[in-house]
Residue frames as a rotation matrix with the C-alpha (Angstrom) as fourth column:
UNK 1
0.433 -0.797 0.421 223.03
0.802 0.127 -0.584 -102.81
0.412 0.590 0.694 65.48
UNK 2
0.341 -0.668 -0.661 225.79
0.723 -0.263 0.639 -100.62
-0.601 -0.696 0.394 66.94
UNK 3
0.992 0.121 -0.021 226.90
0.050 -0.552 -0.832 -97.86
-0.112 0.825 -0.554 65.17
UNK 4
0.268 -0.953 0.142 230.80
0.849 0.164 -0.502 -97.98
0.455 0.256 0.853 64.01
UNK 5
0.710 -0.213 -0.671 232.59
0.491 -0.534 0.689 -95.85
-0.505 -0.818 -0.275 66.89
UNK 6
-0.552 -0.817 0.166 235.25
0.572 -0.226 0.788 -94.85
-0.606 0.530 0.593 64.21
UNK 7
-0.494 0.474 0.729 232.62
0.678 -0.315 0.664 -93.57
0.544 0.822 -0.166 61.96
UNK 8
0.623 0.742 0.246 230.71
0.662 -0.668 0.340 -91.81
0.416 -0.049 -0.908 64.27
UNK 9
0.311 -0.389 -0.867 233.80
0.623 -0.605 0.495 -90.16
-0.718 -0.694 0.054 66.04
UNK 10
-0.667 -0.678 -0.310 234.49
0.401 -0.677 0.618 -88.74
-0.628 0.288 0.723 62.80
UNK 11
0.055 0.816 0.576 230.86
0.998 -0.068 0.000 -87.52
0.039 0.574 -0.818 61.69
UNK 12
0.533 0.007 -0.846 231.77
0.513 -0.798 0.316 -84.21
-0.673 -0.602 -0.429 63.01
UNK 13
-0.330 -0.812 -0.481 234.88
-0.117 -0.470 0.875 -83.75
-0.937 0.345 0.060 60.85
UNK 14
-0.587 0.412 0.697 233.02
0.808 0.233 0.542 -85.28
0.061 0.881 -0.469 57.33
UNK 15
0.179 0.935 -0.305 230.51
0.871 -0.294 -0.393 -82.62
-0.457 -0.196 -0.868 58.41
UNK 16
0.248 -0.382 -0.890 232.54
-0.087 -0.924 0.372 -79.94
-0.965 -0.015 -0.262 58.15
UNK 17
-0.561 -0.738 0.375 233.88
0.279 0.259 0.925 -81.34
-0.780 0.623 0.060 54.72
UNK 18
-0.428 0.615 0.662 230.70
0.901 0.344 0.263 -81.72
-0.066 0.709 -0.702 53.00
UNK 19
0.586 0.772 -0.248 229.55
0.757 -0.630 -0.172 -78.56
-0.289 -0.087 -0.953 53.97
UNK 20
-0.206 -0.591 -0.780 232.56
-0.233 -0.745 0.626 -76.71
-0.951 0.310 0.016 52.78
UNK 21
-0.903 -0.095 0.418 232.35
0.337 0.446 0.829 -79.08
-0.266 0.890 -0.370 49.56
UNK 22
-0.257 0.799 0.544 228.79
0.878 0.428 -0.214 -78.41
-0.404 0.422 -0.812 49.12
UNK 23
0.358 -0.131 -0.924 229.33
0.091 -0.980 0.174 -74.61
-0.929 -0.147 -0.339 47.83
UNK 24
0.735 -0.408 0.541 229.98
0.659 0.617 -0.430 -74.94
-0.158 0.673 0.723 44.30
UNK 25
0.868 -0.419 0.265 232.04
-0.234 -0.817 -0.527 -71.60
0.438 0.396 -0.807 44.46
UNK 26
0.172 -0.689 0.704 234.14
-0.883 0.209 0.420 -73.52
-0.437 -0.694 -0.573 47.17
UNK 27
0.423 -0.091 0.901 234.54
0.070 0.995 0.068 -76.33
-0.903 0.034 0.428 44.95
UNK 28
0.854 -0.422 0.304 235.31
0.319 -0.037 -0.947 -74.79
0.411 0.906 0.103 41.65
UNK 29
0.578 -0.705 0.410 237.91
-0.770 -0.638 -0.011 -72.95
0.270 -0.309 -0.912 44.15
UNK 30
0.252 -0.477 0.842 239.34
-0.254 0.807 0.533 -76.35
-0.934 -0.349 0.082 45.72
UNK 31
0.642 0.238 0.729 239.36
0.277 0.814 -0.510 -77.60
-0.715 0.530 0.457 41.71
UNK 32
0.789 -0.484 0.378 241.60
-0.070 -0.682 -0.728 -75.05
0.610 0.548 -0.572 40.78
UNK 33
0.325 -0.659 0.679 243.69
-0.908 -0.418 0.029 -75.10
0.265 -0.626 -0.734 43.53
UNK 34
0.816 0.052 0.576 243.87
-0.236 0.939 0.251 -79.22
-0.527 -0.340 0.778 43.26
UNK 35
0.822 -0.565 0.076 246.92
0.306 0.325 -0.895 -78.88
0.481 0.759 0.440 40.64
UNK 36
0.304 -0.681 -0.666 249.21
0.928 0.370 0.045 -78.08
0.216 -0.632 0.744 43.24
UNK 37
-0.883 -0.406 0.235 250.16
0.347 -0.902 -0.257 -74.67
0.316 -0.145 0.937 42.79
UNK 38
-0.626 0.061 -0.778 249.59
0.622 -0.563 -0.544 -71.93
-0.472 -0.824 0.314 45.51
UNK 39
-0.270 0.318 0.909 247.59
0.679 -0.606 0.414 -69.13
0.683 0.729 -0.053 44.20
UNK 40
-0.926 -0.260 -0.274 247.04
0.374 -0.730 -0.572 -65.65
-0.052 -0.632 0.773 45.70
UNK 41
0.010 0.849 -0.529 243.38
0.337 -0.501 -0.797 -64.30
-0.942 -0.170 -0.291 46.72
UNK 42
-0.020 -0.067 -0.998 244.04
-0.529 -0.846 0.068 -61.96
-0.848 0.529 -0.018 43.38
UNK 43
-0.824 -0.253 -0.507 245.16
-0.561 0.495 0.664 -64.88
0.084 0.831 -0.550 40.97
UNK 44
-0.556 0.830 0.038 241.71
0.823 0.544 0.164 -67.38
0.116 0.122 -0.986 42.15
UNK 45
0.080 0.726 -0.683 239.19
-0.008 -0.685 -0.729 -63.61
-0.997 0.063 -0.049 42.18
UNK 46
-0.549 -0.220 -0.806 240.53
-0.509 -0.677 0.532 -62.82
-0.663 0.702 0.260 38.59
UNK 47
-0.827 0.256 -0.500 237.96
-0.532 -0.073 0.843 -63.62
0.179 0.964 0.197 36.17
UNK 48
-0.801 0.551 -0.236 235.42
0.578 0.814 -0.062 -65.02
0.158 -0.186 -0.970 38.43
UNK 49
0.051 0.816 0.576 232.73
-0.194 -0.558 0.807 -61.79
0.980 -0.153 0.130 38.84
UNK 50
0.732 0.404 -0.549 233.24
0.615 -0.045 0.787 -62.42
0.293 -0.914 -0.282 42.20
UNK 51
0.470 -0.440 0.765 235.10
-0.523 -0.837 -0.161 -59.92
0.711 -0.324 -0.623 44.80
UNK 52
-0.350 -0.932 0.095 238.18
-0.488 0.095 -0.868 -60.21
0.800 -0.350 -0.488 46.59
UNK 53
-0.389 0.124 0.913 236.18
-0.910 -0.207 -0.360 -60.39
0.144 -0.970 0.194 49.66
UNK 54
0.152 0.986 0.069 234.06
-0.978 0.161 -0.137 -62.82
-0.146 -0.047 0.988 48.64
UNK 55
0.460 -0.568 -0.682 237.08
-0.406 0.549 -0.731 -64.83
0.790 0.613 0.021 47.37
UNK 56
-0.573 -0.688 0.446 238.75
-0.630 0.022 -0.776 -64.62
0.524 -0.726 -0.446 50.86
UNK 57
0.054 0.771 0.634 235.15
-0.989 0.129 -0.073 -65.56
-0.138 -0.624 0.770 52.58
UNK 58
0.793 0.370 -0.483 235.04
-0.515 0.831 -0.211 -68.56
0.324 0.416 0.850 50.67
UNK 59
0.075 -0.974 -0.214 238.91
-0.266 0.187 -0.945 -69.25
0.961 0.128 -0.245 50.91
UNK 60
-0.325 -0.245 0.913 238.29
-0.868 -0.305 -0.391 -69.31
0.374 -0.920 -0.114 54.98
UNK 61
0.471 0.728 0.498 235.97
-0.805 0.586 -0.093 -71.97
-0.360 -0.357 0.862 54.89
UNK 62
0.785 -0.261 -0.562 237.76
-0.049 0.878 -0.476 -74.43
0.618 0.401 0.676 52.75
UNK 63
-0.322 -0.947 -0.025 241.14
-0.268 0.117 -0.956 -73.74
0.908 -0.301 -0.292 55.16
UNK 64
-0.443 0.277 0.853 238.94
-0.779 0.353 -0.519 -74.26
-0.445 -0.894 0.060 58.83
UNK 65
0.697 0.713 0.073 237.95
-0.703 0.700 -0.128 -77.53
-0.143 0.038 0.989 56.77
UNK 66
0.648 -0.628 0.431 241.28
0.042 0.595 0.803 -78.17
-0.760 -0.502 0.412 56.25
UNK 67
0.528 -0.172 0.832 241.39
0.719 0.612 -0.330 -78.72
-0.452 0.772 0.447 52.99
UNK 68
0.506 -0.556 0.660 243.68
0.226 -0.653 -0.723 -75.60
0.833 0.515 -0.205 52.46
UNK 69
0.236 -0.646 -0.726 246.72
0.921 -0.089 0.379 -73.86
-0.310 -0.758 0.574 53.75
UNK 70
0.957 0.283 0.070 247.70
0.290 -0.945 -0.152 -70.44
0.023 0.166 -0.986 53.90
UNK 71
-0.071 -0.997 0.028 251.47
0.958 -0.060 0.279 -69.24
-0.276 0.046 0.960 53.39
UNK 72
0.532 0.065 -0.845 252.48
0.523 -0.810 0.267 -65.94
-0.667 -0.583 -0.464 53.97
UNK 73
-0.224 -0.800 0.556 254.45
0.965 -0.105 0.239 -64.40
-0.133 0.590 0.796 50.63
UNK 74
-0.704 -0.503 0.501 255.06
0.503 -0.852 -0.147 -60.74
0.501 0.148 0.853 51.43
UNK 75
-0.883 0.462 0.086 251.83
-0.466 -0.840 -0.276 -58.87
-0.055 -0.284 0.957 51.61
UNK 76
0.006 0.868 -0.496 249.65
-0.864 0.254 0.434 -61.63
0.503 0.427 0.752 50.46
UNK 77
-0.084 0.050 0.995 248.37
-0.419 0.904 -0.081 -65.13
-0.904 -0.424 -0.055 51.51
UNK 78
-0.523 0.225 -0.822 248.91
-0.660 0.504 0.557 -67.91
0.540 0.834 -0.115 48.60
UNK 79
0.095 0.633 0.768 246.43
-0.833 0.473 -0.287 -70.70
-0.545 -0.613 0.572 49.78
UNK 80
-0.624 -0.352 -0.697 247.57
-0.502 0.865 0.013 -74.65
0.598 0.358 -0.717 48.36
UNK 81
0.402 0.909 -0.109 245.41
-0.853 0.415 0.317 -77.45
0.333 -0.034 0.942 48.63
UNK 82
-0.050 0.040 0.998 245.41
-0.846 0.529 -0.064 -80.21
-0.531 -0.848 0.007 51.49
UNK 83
-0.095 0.372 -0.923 244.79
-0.649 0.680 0.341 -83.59
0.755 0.631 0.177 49.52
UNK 84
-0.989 -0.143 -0.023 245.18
-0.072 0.619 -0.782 -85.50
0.126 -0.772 -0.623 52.88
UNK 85
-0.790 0.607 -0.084 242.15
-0.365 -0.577 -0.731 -84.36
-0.492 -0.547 0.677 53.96
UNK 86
0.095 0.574 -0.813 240.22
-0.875 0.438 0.206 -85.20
0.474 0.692 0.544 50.48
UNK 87
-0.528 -0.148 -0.836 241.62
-0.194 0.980 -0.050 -89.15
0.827 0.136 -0.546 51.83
UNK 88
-0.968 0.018 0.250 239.97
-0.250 -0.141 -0.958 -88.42
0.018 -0.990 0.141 55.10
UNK 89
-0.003 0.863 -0.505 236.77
-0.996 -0.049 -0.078 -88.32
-0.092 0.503 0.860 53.19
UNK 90
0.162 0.194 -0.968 237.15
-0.597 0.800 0.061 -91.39
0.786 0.567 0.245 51.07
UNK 91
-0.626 -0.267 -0.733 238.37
-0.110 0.960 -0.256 -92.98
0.772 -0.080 -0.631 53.94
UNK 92
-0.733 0.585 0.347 234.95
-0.562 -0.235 -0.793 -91.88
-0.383 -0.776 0.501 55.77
UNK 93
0.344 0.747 -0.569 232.56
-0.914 0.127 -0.387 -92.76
-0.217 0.653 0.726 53.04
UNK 94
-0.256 -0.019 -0.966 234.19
-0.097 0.995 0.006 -96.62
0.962 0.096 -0.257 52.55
UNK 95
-0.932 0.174 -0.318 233.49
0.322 0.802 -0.503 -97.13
0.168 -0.571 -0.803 55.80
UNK 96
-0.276 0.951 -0.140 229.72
-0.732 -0.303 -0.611 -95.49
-0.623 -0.066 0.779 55.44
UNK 97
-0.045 0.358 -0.933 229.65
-0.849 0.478 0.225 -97.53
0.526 0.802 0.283 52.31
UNK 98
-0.760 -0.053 -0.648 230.92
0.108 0.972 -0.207 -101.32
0.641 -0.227 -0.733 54.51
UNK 99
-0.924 0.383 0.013 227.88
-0.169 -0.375 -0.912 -100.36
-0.344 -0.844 0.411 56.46
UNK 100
-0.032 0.833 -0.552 225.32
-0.905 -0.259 -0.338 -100.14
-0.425 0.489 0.762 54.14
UNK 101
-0.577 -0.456 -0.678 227.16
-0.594 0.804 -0.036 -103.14
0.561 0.382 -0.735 52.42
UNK 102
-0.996 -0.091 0.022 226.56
-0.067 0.530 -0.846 -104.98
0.065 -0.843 -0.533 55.97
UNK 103
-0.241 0.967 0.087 222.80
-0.273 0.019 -0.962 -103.94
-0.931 -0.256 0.260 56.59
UNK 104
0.139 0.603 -0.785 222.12
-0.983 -0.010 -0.182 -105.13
-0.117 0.798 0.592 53.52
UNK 105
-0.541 -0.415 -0.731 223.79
-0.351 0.902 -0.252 -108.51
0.764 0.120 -0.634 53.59
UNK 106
-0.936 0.352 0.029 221.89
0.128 0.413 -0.902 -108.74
-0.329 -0.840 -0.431 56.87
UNK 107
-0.490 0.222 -0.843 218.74
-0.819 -0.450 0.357 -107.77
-0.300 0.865 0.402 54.72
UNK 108
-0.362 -0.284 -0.888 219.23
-0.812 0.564 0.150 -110.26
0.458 0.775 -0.435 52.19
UNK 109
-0.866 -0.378 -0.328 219.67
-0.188 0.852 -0.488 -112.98
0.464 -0.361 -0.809 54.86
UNK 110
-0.576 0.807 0.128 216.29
-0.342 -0.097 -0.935 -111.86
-0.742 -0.582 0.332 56.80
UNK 111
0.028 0.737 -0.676 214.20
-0.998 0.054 0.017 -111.89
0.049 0.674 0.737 53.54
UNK 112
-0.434 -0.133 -0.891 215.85
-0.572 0.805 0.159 -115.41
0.696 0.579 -0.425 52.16
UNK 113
-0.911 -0.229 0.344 215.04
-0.413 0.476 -0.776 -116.82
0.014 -0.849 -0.528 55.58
């Protein structure tokens, strides 16, 4: 069996996703920032026990995964959330899924034989 050239040219970029996603501090941060509004380094630190820095560290990774943007407003960066990206996913993982689908229907057909 061949491996889907579409899928694997984009194992690289899922990689990166999952591995931002798999951080839950980068995920409660993406889950906040999934209602649309911007927020500033200061407005997603407040009340988490975590430091700015650590807020920013985290903030870097989810934006070289894509799945954020940065926007300059004065002295700060607000950072707003990508949702494209999130479809990039799903539309990685249906076609991982018509795979699995497939080798199994093929499977199926070996046993019944």
């Amino acid at each position: 069996m061949m491996p889907n050239t579409d899928l694997t040219a984009g194992t690289e970029s899922a990689a990166t996703l999952f591995a931002a996603l798999g951080d839950p501090t980068r995920l409660s941060l993406l889950t906040t920032l999934s209602d649309g509004k911007p927020r500033s380094i200061a407005g997603l630190s407040g009340g988490s026990g975590l430091t700015r820095q650590a807020i920013t560290k985290h903030l870097n990774v989810l934006e070289q995964a894509g799945l954020l943007h940065a926007t300059k407003v004065g002295r700060e960066s607000h950072y707003g959330f990508r949702p494209e990206r999130i479809e990039t996913m799903r539309t990685y993982l249906n076609g991982v899924s018509r795979q699995w689908d497939d080798a199994l229907d093929r499977l199926r057909a070996y046993v019944e034989r």
